[in-house]
Steps between C-alpha positions, in 0.01 A plus 500: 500500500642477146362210319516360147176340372375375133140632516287519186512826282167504473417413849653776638367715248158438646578486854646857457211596290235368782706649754583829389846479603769704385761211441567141509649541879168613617308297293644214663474643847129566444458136350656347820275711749193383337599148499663518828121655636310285304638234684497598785129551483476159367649340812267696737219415333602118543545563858172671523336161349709280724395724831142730386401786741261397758265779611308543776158611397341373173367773263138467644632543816711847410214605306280474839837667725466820247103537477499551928 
């Protein structure tokens, strides 16, 4: 997808340095991943919050399970 965008000099400058991209196409690409995984991570953590793991044993418990 072709798009035209006014993005700071400077700001691209620095996400290409961070990145180690080879030019401002895959600078962007690599900007968008991260952001797109970041938050992604971000909503599964807030759905971990809203419904935590339950486990069966307690620690104690699987510390007894392993010792016999």
């Amino acid at each position: 997808m072709k798009v035209t965008a006014i993005i700071p000099d400077e700001l691209i400058k620095e996400a290409q340095l961070l990145s180690n991209a080879k030019n401002i196409t895959d600078t962007v690409i690599i900007a968008l991943n991260s952001y797109v995984a970041i938050e992604k991570l971000k909503a599964m953590g807030r759905e971990i919050n809203k419904n935590p793991m339950k486990f069966k044993y307690s620690a104690e418990e699987i510390r007894e399970l392993n010792r016999s």
